[in-house]
C-alpha positions in Angstrom: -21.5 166.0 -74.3 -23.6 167.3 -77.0 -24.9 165.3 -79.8 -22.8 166.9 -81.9 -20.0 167.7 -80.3 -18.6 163.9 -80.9 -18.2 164.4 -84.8 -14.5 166.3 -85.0 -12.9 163.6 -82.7 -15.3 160.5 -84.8 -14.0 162.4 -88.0 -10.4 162.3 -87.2 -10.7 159.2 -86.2 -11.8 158.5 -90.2 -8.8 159.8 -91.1 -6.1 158.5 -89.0 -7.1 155.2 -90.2 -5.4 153.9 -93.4 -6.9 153.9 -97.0 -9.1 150.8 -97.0 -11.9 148.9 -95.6 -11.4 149.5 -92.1 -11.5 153.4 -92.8 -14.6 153.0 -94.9 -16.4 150.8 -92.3 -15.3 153.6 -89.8 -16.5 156.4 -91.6 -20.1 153.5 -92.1 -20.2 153.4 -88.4 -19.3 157.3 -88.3 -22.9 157.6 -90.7 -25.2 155.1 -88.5 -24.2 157.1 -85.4 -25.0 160.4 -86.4 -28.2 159.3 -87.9 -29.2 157.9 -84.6 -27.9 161.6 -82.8 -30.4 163.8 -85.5 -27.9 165.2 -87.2 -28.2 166.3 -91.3 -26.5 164.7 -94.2 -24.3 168.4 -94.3 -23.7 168.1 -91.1 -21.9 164.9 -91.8 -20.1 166.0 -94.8 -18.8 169.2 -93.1 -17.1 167.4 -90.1 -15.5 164.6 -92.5 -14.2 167.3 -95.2 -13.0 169.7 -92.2 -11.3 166.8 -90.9 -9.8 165.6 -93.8 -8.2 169.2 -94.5 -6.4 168.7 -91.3 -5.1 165.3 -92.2 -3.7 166.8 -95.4 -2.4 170.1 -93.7 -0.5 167.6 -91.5 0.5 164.5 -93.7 -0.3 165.3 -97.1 2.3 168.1 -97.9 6.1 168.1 -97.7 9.0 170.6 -98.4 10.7 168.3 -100.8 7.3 167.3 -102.9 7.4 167.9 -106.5 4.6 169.3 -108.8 3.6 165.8 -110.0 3.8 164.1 -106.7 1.9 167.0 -105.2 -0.8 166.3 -107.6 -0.8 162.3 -107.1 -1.1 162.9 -103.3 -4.1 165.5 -104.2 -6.0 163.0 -106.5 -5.5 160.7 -104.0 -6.8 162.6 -101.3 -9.9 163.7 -103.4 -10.6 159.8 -104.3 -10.2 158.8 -100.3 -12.5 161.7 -99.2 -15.0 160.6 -102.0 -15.0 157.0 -101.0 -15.0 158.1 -97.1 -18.2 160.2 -97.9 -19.9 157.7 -100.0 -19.1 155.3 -97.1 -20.5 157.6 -94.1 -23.8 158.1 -96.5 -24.4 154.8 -96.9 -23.9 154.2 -93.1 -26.5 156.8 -92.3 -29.2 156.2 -95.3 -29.0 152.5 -93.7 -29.2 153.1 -90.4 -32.4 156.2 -91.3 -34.4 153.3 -93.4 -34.1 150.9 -90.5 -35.1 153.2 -88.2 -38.2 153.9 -89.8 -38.6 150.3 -90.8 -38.6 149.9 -87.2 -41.3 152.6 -86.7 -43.7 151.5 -89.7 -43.6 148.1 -87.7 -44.1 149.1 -84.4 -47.0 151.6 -85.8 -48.6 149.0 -88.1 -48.6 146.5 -84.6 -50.4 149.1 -82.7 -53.0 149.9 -85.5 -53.4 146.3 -85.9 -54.1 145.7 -82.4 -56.1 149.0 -82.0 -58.7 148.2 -85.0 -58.8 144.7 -83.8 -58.8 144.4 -80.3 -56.7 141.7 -79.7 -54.4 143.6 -76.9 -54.8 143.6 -73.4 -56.4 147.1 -73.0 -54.2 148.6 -70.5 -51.0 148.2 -72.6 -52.9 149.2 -75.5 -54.2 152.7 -74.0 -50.2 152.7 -72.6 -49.6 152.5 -76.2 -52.0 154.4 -77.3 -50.4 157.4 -75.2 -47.2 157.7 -76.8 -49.2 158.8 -80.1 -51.9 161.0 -78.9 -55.0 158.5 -78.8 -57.7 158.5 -76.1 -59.6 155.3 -76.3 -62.0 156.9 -74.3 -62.6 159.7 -77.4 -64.7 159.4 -80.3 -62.6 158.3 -83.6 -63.4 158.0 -87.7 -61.7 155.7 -89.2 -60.6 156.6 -93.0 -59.4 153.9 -95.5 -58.1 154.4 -99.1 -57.8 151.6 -101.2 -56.2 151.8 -104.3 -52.9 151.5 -106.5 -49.7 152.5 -105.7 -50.6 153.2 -102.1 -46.9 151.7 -100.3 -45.1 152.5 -96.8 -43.2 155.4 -98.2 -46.6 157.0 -99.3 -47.9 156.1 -96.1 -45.4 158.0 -94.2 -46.0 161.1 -96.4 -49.7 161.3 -95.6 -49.4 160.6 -92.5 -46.5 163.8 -91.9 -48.6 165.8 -93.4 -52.0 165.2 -91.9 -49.8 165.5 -88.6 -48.7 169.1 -90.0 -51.9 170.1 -90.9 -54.2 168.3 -88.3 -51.6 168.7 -85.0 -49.7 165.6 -83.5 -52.4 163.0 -81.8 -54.8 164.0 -83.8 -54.3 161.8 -86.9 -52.4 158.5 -87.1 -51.7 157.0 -90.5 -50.2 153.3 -91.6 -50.8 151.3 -94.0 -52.5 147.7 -93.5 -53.2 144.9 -96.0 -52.4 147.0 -99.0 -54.8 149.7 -97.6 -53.6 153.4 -96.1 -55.9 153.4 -92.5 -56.2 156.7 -90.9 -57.4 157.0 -87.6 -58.8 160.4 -86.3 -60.2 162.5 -83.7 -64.4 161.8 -84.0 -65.1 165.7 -85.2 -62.1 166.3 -87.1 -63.1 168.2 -89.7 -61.6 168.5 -93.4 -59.7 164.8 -92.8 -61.5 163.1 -95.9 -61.0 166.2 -98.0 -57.6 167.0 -97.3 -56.4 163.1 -97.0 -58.0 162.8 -100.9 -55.9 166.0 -101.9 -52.9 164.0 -100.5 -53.8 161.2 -102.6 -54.1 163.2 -105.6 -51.0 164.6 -105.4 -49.3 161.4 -104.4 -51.1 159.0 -107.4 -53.0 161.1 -109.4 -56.9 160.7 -110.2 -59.1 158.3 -110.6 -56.5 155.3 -109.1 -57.7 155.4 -105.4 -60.9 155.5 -103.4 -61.7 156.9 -99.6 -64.2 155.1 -97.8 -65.0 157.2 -94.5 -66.8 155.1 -91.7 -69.0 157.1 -88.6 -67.3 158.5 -85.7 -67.8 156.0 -82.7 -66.9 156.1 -79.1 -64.4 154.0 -77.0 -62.1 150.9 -78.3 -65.1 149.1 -79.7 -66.4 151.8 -81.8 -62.6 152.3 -83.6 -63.1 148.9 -85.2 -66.9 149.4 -85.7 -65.3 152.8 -87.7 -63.1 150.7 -89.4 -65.5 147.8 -90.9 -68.1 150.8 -91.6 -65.3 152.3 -93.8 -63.7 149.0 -95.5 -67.5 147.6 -96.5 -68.2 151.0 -98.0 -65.2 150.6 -100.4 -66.8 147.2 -101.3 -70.2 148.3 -101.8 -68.7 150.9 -103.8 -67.0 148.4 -106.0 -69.8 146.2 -106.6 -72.0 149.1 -107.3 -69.8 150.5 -109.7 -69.7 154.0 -107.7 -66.9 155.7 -109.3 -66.8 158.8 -106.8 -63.4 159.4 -104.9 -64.8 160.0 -101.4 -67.7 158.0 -99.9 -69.2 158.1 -96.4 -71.0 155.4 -94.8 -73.3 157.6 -93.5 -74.9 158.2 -96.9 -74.9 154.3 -97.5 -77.0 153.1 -94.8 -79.1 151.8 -97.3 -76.7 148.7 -98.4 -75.8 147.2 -94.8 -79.8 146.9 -94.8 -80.3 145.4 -98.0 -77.6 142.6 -96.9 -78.9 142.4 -93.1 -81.5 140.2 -95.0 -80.3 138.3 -97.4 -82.7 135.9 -98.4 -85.0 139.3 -98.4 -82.9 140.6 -101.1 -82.3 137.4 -103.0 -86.3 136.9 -103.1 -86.6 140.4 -104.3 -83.8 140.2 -106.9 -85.1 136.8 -108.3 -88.8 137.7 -108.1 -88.7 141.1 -109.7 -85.4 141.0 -111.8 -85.7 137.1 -113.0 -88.1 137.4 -116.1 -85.2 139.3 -117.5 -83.4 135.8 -118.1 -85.6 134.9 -120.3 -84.2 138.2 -122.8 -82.3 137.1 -125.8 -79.1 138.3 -124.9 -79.7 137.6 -121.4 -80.2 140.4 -118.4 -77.1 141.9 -118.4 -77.8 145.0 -121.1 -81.5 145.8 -119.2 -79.9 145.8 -116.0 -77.3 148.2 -117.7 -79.8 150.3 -118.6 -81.6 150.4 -115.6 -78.2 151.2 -114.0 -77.7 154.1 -116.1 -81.3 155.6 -116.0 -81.5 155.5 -112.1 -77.6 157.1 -112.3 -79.1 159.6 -114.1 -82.5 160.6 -112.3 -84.9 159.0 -115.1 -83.6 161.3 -118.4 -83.5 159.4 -121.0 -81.4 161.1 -123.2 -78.4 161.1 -120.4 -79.1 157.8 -120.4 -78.4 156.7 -123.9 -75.8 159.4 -124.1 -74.2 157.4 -121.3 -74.8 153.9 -122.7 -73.8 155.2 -126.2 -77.6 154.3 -127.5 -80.2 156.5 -128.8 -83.2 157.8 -126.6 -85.5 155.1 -128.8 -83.2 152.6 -127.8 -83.7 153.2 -124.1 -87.4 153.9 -125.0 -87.9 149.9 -126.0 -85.4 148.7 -123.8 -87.5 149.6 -120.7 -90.8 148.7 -122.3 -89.7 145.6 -122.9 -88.7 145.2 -119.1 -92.1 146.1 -118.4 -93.1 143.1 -120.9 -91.0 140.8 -118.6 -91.1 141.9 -115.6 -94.3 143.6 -114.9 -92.3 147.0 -113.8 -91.2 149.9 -115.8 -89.7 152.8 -114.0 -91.6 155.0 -115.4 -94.0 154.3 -113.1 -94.0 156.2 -109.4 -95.5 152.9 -107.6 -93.1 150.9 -109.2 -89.9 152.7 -109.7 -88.4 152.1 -105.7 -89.5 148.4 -106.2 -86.9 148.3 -109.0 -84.8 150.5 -108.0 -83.9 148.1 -104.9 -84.2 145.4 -106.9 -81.3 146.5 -109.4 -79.2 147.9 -106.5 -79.6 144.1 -104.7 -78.3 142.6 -108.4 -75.4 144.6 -108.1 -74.5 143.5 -104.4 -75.3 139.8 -105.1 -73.3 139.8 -108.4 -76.3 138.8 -109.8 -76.9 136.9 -112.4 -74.4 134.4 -112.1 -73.0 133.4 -115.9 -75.6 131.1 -117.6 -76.5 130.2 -121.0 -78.7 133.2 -123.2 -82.6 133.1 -123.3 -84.3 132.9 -126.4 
C-alpha cells in the first residue's frame, strides 16, 4: 500500500463519523498520520474536501428538501468541513513540530557528545554515519554567538548550508544559546556563506562567527570547537567588532594568557603609572586603544574618540610622563602595544578610587 493510497478510505472514515469530537479527533489522528507518511498540507485538504463531496452527494441532498433547508444543510456542511480541516491541521502541525523536536534533540545529543567526547567511540562513529561525519576526517568547527539565534533559526541554517554545501558535509544545532557548525576541514566559503545566513536571518551587527582551525580525528573536533568559542571571548573583551574572526589570525592572545603571571607583570609594570592619572587609566588606555586601531594616525584617532588631534597629542605625552613609553617610539610601541592588549584580556584595571 502506498503512503498515500490510505487517505480516501482515512477520509471517509472522517465523514462517516458524526458532527462532534470524535470526528474532529479522527480527522486529528487523520493529520498526525499523514504527517508521519510525507504527505503536503494540500494533499490533506484534497482527500478531506473530495471526501466530504461524497458524503454530501450521498446524505446531504433529498428530493423533498426545500430552498431554506437546502441551505441550512449547506452551511452546515461548510462549518463541519471547516472544523474537520482545522482539526486535521492541527493534528499534522503537532505531529511535524514533534517530529522535529525529536530530531533537534537527538542532533543536539550527538553534537554534544561529538564536541565533547563523552561517548563510547564506536557508537559515536555509528552515529556519526547516519549524518555524513568521518571521525577520521579533518573538521572546523564554526560558532556564532549572538541574539536571536533559536532552534527554528538553527534549522534554517543548517538546510541551507546542507543545500549549498551537499549532505554530510555540514551539520548545524544549536548548543547553550550558541549555533555550532561542524564542517568538512577544507570546506571552503562555510564562514562566508554561514555569516550571509545570519544576515539575512537577524540582520547586522547582532551576531559574531568565531571560526576555530581545522583538526584531525575526534580530539581535534573539540580542540576546533574551544579554538572557536575562546575567539568569540577574546573578541569580546577586546572590543573587536568585526563579524567573522578566525583563530588562526589570533594566535597572539592564547599566548599572552598561556602565561599569566607574564602578562599580569607586564600589564602592572608598564600600564600601572597610569593609576596615578586624575581621572584614572581608563581614558589613556582608550586612547591607546584607538591609536593602535588605527595604525598610529592621529587625526583617525581623535576623530574616533571624538577629541581633537591636540588632545591625543598630550594625552600620549603624558603617558610617556607616567609610564616611561609613548608609542611614538619604534623600540617602545610593541612593548605597549602588548601591554594594552593584556589590559583588555585581564579586565584590567579593576574599579578603584581616582588618582590625583
Amino acid at each position: 500500500m502506498s503512503d498515500r493510497s490510505w487517505l480516501a478510505a482515512a477520509s471517509a472514515d472522517v465523514w462517516h463519523l458524526p458532527p462532534g469530537e470524535r470526528r474532529l479527533a479522527q480527522a486529528a489522528r487523520l493529520g498526525a498520520r499523514a504527517a508521519d507518511a510525507d504527505l503536503q498540507i494540500p494533499e490533506v485538504a484534497e482527500g478531506l474536501l473530495h471526501a466530504a463531496l461524497s458524503h454530501w452527494h450521498t446524505n446531504g441532498i433529498a428530493a423533498t428538501d426545500t430552498a431554506e433547508v437546502l441551505h441550512a444543510r449547506a452551511t452546515e456542511m461548510l462549518d463541519g468541513a471547516r472544523a474537520v480541516l482545522a482539526a486535521a491541521f492541527d493534528g499534522y502541525t503537532r505531529r511535524t513540530h514533534a517530529e522535529l523536536a525529536r530530531h533537534d534533540s537527538a542532533r543536539t545529543a550527538f553534537v554534544n557528545d561529538l564536541l565533547t567526547g563523552r561517548a563510547e567511540p564506536g557508537h559515536l562513529a555509528e552515529r556519526a554515519h547516519r549524518y555524513g561525519i568521518r571521525l577520521s576526517a579533518s573538521h572546523t568547527v564554526l560558532v556564532a554567538r549572538g541574539n536571536g539565534l533559536d532552534t527554528d533559526v538553527g534549522r534554517r541554517v543548517d538546510a541551507a548550508l546542507a543545500a549549498r554545501f551537499g549532505e554530510g558535509n555540514t551539520l548545524t544545532t544549536i548548543r547553550r544559546g550558541d549555533l555550532v557548525c561542524v564542517s568538512a576541514g577544507g570546506l571552503r566559503g562555510i564562514a562566508a556563506e554561514l555569516a550571509h545566513l545570519l544576515l539575512g536571518e537577524l540582520g547586522a551587527g547582532t551576531w559574531q562567527i568565531g571560526v576555530g582551525r581545522p583538526h584531525p580525528g575526534l580530539d581535534g573536533i573539540a580542540t576546533s570547537l574551544e579554538e572557536a568559542s575562546n575567539t568569540l571571548d577574546h573578541a569580546t573583551k577586546l572590543g573587536f567588532t568585526t563579524s567573522v574572526l578566525h583563530a588562526a589570525d589570533l594566535l597572539v592572545f592564547p599566548v599572552l594568557l598561556r602565561d599569566r603571571d607574564a602578562i599580569v607583570d607586564l600589564v602592572t609594570t608598564v600600564l600601572g603609572p597610569l593609576t596615578a592619572a586624575r581621572g584614572g587609566p581608563r581614558p589613556y588606555l582608550d586612547t591607546l586603544s584607538a591609536l593602535f586601531d588605527n595604525q598610529g594616525n592621529h587625526t583617525a584617532t581623535a576623530r574616533q574618540m571624538h577629541l581633537s588631534v591636540r588632545a591625543v597629542t598630550y594625552r600620549l605625552d603624558r603617558i610617556k610622563t607616567l609610564t616611561g613609553y609613548h608609542p611614538g617610539e619604534p623600540t617602545q610601541q610593541f612593548t605597549l602595544h602588548a601591554a594594552v592588549l593584556g589590559a583588555r584580556l585581564l579586565d584590567w584595571p579593576t574599579p578603584h578610587p581616582s588618582g590625583d
